[in-house]
C-alpha positions in Angstrom: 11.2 31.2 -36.0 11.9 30.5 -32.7 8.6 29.4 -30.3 8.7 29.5 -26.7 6.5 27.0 -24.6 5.0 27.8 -21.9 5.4 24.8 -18.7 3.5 24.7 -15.7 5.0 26.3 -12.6 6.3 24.0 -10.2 5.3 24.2 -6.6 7.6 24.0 -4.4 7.0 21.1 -1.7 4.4 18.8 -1.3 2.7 16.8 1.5 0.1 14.3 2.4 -3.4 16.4 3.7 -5.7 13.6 4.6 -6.3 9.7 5.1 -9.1 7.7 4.8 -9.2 4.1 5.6 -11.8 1.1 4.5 -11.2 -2.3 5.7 -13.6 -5.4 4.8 -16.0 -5.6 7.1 -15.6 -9.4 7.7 -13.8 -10.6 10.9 -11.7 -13.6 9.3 -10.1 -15.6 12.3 -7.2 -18.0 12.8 -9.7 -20.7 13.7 -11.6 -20.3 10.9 -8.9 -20.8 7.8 -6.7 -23.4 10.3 -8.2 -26.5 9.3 -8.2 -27.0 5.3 -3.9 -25.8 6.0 -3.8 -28.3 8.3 -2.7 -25.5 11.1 -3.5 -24.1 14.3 -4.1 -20.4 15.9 -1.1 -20.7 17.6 0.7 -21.8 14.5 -0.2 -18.4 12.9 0.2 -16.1 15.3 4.0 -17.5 16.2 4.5 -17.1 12.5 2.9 -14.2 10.9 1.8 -12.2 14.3 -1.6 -12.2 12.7 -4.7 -12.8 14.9 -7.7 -12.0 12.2 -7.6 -10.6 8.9 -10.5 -8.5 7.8 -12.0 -9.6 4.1 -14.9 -8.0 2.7 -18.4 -9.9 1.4 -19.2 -11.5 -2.5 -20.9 -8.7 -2.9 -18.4 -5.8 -2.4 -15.6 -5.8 -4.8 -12.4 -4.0 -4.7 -13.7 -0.4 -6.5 -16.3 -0.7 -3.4 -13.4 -0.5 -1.1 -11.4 2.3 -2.6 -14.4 4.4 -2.8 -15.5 4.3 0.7 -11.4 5.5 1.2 -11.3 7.8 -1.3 -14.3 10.1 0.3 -12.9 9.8 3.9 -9.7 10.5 2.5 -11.0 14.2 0.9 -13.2 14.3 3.9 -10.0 14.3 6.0 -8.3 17.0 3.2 -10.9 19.2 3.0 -10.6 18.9 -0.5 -13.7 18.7 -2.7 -13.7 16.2 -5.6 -13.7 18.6 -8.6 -10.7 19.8 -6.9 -8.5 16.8 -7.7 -6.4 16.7 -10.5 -5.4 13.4 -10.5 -6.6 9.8 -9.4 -3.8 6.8 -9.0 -5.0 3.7 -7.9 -2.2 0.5 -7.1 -3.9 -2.5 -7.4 -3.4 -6.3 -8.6 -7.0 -7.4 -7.7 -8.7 -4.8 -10.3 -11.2 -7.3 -12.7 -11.3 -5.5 -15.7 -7.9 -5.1 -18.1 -9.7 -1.6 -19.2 -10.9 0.7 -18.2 -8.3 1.6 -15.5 -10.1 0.7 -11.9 -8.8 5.0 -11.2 -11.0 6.4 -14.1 -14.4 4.6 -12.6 -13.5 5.7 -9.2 -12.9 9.7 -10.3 -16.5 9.4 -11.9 -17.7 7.7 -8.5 -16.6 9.9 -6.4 -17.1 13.9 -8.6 -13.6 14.0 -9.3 -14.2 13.8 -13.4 -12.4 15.4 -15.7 -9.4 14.2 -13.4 -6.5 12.0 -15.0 -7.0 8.8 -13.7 -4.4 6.0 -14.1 -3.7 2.8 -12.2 -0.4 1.6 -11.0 0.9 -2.9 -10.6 3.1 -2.4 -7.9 1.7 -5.3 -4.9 2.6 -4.4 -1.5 5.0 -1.2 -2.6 2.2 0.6 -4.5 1.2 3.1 -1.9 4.7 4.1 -1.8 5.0 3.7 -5.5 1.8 6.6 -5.9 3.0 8.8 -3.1 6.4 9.3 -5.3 4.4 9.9 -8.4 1.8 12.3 -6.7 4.7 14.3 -5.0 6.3 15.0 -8.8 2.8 15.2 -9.8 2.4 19.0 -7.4 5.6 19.8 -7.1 5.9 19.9 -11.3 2.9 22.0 -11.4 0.9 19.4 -13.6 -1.6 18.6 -10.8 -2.5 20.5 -7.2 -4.0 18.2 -5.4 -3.9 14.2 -6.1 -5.6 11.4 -5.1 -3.6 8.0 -4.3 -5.2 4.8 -3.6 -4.1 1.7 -2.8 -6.9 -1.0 -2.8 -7.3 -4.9 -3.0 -9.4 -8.1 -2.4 -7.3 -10.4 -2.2 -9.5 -12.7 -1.1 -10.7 -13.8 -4.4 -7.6 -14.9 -4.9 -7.2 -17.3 -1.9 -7.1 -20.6 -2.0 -7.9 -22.3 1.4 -5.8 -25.2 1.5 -2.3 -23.4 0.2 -0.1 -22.9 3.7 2.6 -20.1 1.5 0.8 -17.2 1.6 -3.1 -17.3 1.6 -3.7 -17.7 5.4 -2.0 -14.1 5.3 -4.7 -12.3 3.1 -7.1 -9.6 4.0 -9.2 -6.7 1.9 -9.1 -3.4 2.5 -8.2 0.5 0.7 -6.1 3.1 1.8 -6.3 6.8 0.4 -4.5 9.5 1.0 -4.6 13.6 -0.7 -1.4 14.7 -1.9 -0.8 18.5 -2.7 1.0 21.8 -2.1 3.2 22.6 1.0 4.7 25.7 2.4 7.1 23.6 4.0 8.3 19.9 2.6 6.1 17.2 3.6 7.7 14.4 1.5 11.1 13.0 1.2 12.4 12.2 -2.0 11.0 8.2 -3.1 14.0 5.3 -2.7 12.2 2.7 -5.2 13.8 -0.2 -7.5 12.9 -3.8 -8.2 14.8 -7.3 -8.6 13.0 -9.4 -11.4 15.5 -11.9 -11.5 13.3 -12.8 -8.6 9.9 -12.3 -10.1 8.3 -15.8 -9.4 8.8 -15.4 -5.3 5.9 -14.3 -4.8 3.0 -15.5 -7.8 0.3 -16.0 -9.5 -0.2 -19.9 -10.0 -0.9 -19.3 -13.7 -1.7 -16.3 -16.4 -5.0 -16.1 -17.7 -3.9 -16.9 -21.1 -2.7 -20.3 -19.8 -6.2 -20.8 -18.4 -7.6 -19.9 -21.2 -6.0 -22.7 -23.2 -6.4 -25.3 -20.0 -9.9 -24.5 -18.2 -9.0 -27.4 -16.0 -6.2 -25.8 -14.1 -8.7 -23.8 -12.4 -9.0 -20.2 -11.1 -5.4 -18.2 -10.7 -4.5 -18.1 -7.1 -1.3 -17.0 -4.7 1.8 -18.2 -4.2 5.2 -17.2 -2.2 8.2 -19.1 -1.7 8.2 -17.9 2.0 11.4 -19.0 3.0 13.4 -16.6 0.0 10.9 -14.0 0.9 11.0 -13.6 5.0 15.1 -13.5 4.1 15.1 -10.6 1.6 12.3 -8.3 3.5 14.1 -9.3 7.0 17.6 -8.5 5.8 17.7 -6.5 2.2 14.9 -4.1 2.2 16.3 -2.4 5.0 18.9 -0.7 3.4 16.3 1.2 1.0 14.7 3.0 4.0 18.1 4.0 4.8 18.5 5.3 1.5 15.2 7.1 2.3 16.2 8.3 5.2 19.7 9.6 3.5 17.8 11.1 0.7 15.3 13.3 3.0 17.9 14.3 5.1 17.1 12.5 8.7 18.3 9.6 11.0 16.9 7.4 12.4 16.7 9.6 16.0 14.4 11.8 13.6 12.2 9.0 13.1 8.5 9.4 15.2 6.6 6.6 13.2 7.9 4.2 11.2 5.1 2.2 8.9 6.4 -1.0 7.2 4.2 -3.2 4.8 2.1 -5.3 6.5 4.0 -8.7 5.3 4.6 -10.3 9.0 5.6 -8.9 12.2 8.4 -11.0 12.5 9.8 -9.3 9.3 8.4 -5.7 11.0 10.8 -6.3 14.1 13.6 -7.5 12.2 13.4 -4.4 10.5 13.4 -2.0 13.1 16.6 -3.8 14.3 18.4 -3.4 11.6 17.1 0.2 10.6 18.3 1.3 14.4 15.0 3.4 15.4 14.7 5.2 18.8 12.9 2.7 21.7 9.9 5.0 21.8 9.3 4.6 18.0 5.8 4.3 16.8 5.2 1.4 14.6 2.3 0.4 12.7 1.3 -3.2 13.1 -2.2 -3.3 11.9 -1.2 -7.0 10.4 -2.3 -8.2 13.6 -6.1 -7.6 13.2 -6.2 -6.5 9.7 -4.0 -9.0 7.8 -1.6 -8.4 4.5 -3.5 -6.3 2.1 -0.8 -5.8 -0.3 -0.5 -2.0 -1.8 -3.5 -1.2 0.8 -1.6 -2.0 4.0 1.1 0.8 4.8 -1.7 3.5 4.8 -4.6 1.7 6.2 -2.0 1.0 8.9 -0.9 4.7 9.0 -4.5 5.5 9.2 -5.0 3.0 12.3 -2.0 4.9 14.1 -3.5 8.4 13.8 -7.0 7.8 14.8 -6.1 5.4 17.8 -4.4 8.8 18.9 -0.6 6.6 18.8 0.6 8.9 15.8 -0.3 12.6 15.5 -0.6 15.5 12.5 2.9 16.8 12.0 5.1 13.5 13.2 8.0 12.6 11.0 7.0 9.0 9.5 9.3 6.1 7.6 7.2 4.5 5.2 8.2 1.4 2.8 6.3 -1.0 1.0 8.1 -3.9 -0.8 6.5 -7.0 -2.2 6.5 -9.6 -5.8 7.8 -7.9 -8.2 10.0 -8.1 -6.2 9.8 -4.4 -5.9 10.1 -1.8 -3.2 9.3 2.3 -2.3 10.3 4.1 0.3 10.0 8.0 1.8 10.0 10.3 4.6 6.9 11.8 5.4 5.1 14.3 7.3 1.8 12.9 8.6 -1.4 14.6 7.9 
């Protein structure tokens, strides 16, 4: 006996329908890490671009964040919570190994009996979601999804290291994925090098403080040098691909939103990547810092309600980070 199965109906296209942003709601200035790195405010800013870096209180923690973006983010949809089908939340700063940090945010927010699964990605996990949510709708299996990239990296700081730390900031970006009439998302350009997994680090793994109490808490690490050269002059080529793949150039381009590593690397990028001169870029590392998978929509976020971007402009999004991993797309803004 033969037995047909039924499959859900695809949809389509997909696109992004609203954004919600949460940063930490502490002002962290160059002045005020300069001293245990044995640096200046000048020092920073020539380096990274970055002028203060928001981090959120002891008594916040990283679900806190992606909350407060997740209901802005429906908010901005006009989707209810029992309407979403799905939760996805990239994050490295999540405390608990289980449960996934996305099922306690669908009960926070209504969204239960939603799916809920979290995604290890760093700085591309935005990007990472977005693809996933896009296959999500347009396969059928979900209608309206709800990504989330959220971190605190600042519990995982430590003062005196000059690689990486000094960079850090807190924050959650959300965005609603569903159904389009007309395509709203390009297909996703994503890989990873591990050859090159220890770049960008965690000092140690928890089972090797575990067994050695005395090496202290886990914190961040990037060989800096190896980094600025790949993400200056390698990942640039994958938002080409993107580009390719959706079927624009960069004359198509309206907004172009890189991670939020350094603006050095940002301008590098847009050299290489050939953008009109009136491009919009998002440089939100300048007040908000490097929040990891948070930073490409809390800076997307920043662009539309500052009135720069607008509902409907074509955007170049990429995230890339340790792993070392990247994502990029094409898509239309909200």
């Amino acid at each position: 006996m033969t037995v047909r199965l039924q499959q859900a109906e695809p949809v389509r296209f997909s696109r992004i329908l609203g954004l919600g942003a949460e940063r930490g709601e502490n002002v962290v200035t160059n002045d005020d890490i300069a001293g245990p790195i044995d640096s200046s405010d000048e020092w920073i800013r020539q380096r990274t671009g970055i002028a203060t870096r928001r981090r959120a209180g002891a008594d916040r923690d990283v679900l806190d964040l992606a909350e407060a973006a997740s209901v802005k983010a429906l908010a901005a949809a006009g989707i209810a919570p029992a309407d979403v089908d799905a939760v996805i939340v990239s994050t490295v700063t999540y405390w608990a190994q289980t449960p996934a940090a996305a099922a306690v945010l669908a009960d926070r927010i209504g969204a239960n009996p939603a799916a809920a699964y979290d995604i290890s990605a760093a700085c591309a996990g935005y990007c990472y979601a977005v693809g996933q949510a896009d296959a999500l709708v347009r396969s059928g299996i979900a209608r309206h999804v709800l990504v989330v990239g959220a971190e605190k990296l600042s519990d995982f700081v430590d003062p005196t290291d000059r690689s990486i730390s000094f960079l850090l900031g807190d924050g959650a970006g959300a965005a609603v994925v569903g159904p389009s009439d007309v395509p709203g998302i390009g297909p996703t350009v994503w890989g990873s090098d591990g050859s090159k997994a220890t770049t960008i680090r965690q000092t140690h793994s928890w089972d090797q403080l575990r067994e050695d109490p005395s090496l202290g808490w886990p914190t961040l690490r990037q060989d800096g040098p190896t980094v600025f050269k790949w993400a200056s002059f390698q990942v640039g080529q994958f938002a080409q691909q993107a580009m390719a793949a959706a079927g624009v150039g960069p004359q198509d381009i309206d907004v172009f939103v890189p991670h939020q590593a350094n603006m050095r690397i940002i301008d590098q990028m847009i050299k290489q990547l050939g953008l009109r001169e009136d491009v919009v870029v998002g440089r939100d590392i300048a007040e908000t810092g490097n929040t990891s998978a948070a930073s490409v929509p809390l800076a997307t976020e920043r662009l539309l309600a500052e009135g720069q971007a607008k509902s409907g402009d074509i955007a170049l999004q990429i995230g890339f980070g340790a792993g070392l991993v990247y994502a990029a797309q094409v898509v239309v803004l909200p």
